[in-house]
N, CA, C and O atoms as a printed pandas DataFrame, in Angstrom:
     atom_number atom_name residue_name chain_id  residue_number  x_coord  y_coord  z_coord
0              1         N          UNK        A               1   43.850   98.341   61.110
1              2        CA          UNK        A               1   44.805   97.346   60.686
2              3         C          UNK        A               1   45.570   97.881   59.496
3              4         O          UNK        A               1   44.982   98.488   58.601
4              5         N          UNK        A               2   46.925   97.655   59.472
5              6        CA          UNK        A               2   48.107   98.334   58.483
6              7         C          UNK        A               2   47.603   97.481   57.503
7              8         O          UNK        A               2   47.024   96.524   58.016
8              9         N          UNK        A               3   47.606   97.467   56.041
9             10        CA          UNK        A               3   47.914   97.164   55.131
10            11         C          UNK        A               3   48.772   97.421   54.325
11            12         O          UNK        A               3   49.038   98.620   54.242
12            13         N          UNK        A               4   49.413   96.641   53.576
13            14        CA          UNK        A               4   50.653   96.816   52.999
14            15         C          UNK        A               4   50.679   97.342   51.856
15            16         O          UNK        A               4   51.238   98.405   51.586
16            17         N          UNK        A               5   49.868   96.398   50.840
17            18        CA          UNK        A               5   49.056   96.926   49.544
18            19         C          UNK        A               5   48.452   98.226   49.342
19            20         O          UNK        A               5   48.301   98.810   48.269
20            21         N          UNK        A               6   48.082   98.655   50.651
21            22        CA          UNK        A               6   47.425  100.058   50.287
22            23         C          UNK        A               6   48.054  101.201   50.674
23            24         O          UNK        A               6   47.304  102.165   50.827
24            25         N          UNK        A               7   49.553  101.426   50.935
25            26        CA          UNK        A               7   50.328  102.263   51.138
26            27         C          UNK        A               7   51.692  101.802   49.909
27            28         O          UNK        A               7   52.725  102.446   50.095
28            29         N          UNK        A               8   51.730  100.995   48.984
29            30        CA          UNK        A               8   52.291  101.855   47.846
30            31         C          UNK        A               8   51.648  101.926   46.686
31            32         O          UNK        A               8   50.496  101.511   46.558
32            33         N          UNK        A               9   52.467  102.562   45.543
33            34        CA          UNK        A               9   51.923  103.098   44.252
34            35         C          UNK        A               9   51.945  104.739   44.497
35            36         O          UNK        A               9   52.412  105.464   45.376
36            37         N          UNK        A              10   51.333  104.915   43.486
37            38        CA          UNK        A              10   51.144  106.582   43.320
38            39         C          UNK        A              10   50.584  107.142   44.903
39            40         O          UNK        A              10   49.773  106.411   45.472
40            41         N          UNK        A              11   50.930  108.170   45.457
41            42        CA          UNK        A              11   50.289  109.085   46.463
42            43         C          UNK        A              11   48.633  109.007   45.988
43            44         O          UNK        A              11   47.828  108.442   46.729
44            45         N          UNK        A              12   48.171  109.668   44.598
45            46        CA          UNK        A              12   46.968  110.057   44.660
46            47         C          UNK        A              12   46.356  108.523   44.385
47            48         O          UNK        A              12   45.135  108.582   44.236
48            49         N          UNK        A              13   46.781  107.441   44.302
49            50        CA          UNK        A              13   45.962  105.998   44.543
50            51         C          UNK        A              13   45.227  105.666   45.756
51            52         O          UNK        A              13   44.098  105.251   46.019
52            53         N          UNK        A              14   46.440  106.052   46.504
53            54        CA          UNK        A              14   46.312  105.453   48.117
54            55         C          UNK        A              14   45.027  106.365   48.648
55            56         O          UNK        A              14   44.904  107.590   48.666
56            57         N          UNK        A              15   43.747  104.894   49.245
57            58        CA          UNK        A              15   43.025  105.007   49.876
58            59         C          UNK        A              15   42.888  105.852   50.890
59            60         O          UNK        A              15   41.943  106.638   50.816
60            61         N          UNK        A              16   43.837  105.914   52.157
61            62        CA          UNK        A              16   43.779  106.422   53.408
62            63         C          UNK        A              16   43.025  105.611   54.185
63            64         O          UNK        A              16   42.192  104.781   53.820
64            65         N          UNK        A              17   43.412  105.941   55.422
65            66        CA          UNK        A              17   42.363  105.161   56.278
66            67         C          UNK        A              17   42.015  105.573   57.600
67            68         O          UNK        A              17   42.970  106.211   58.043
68            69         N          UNK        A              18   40.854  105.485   58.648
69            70        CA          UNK        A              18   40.440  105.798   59.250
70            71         C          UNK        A              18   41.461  105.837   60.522
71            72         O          UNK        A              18   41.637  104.662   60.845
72            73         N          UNK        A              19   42.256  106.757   61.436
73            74        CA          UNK        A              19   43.049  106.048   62.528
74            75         C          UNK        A              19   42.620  105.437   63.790
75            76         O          UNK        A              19   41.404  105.372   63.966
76            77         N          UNK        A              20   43.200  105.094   64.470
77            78        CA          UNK        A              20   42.586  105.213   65.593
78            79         C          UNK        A              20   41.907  105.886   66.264
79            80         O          UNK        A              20   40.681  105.901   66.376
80            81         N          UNK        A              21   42.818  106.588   66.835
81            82        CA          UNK        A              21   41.988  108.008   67.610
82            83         C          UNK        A              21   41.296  108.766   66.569
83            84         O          UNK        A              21   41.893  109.838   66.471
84            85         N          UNK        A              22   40.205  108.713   65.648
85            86        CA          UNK        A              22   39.287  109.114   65.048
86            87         C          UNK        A              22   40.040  110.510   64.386
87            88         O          UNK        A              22   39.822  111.716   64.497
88            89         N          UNK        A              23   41.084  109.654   63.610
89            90        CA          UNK        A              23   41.724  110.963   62.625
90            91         C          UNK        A              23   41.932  110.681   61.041
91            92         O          UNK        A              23   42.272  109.505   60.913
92            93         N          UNK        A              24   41.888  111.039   60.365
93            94        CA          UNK        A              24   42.077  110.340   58.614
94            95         C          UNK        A              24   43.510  110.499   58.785
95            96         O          UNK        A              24   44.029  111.435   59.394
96            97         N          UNK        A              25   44.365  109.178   58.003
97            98        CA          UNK        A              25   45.397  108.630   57.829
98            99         C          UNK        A              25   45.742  108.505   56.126
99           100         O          UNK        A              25   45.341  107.694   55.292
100          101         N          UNK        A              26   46.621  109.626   56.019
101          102        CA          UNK        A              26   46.201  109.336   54.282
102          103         C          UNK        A              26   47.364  108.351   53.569
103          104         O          UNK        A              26   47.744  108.404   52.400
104          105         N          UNK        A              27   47.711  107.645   54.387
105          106        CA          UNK        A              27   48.689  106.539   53.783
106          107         C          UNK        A              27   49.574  107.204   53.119
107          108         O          UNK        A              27   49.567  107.131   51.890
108          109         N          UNK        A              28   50.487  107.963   53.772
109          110        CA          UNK        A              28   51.948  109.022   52.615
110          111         C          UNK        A              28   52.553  108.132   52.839
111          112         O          UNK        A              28   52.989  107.439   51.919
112          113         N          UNK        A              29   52.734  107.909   53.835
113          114        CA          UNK        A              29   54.714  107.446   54.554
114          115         C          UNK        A              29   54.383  105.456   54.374
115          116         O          UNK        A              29   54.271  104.718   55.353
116          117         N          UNK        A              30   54.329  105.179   53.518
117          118        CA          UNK        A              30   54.626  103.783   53.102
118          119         C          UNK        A              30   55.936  103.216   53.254
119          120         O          UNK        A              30   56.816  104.036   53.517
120          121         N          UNK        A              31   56.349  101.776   53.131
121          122        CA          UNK        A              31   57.862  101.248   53.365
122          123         C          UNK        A              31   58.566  101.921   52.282
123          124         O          UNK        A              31   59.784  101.834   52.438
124          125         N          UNK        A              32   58.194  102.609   51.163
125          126        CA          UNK        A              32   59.651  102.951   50.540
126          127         C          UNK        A              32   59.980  104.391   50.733
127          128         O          UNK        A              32   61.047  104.997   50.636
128          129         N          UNK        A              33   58.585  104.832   51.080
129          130        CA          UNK        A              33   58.982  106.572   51.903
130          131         C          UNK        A              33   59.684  106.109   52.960
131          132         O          UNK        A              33   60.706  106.772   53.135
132          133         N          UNK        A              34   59.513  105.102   53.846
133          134        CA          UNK        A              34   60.234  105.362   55.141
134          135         C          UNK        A              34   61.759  104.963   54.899
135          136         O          UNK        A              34   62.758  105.556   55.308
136          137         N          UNK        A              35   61.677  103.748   54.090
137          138        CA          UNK        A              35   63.032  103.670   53.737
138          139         C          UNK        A              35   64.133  104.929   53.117
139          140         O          UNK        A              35   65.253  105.263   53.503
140          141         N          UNK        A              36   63.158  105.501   51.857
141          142        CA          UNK        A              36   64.192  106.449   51.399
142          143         C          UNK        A              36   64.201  107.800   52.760
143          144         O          UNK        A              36   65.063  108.665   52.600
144          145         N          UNK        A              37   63.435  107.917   53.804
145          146        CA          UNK        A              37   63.626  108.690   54.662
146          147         C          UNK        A              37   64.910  108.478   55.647
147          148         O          UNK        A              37   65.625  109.426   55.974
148          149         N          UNK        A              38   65.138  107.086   56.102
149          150        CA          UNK        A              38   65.743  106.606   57.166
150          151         C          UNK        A              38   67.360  106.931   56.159
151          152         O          UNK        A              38   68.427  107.219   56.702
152          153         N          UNK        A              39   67.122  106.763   54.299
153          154        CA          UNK        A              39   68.681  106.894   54.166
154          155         C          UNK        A              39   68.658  108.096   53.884
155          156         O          UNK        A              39   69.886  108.166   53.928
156          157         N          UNK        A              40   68.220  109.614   53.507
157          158        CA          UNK        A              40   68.325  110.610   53.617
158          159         C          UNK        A              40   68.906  111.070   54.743
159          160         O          UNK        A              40   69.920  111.766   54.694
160          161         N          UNK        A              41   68.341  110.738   55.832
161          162        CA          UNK        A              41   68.830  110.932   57.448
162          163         C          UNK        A              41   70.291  110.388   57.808
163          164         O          UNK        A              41   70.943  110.648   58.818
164          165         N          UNK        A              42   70.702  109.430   56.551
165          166        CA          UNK        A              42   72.046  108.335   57.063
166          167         C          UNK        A              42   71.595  107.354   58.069
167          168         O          UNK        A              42   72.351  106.417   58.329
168          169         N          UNK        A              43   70.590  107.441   58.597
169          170        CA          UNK        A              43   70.226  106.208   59.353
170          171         C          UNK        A              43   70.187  104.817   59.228
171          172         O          UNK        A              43   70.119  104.397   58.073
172          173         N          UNK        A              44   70.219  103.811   60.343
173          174        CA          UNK        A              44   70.291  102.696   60.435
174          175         C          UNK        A              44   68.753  102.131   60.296
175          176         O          UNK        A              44   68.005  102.641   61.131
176          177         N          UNK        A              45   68.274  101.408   59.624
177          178        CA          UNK        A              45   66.579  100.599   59.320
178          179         C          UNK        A              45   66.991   99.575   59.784
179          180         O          UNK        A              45   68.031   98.985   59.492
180          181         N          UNK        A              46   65.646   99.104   61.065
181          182        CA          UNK        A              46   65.629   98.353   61.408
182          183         C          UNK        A              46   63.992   97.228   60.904
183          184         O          UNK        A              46   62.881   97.396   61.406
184          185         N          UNK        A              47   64.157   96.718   60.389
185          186        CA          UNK        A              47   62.293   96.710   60.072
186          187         C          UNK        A              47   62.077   95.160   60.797
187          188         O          UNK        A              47   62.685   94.139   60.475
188          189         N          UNK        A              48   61.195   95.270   61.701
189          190        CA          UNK        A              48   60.779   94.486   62.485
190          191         C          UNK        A              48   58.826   93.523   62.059
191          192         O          UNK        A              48   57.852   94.247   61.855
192          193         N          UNK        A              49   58.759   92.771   62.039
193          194        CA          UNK        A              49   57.734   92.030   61.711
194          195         C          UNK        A              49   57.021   91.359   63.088
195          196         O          UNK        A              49   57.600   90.520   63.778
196          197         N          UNK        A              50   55.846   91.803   63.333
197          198        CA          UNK        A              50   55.448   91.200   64.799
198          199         C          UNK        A              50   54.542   89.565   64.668
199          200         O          UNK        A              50   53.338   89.815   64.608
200          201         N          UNK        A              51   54.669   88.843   64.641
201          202        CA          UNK        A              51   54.104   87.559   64.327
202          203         C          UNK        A              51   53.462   86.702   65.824
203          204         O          UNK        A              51   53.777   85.709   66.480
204          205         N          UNK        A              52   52.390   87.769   65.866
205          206        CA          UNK        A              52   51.787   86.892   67.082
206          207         C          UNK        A              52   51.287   88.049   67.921
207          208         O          UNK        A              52   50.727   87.835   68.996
């Protein structure tokens, strides 16, 4: 399960977490990495919320 809280702040804060397919997930790419990624690229962000 994503958590939100534990993908920002400092890199060396962030927990990591176990993935699915039995791989460590070290929580880099948080919403403001992805954001400042998508405008580096010039890209369009779409951020979608699944509720249900």
């Amino acid at each position: 399960r994503w958590k939100r809280s534990e993908t920002i702040g400092p890199l060396i804060d962030r927990p990591g977490t176990q993935g699915d397919w039995c791989y460590y997930d070290p929580d880099r790419m948080g919403p403001l990495e992805w954001l400042e990624f998508c405008e580096d690229l010039r890209g369009v962000t779409l951020l979608v919320v699944y509720a249900g």
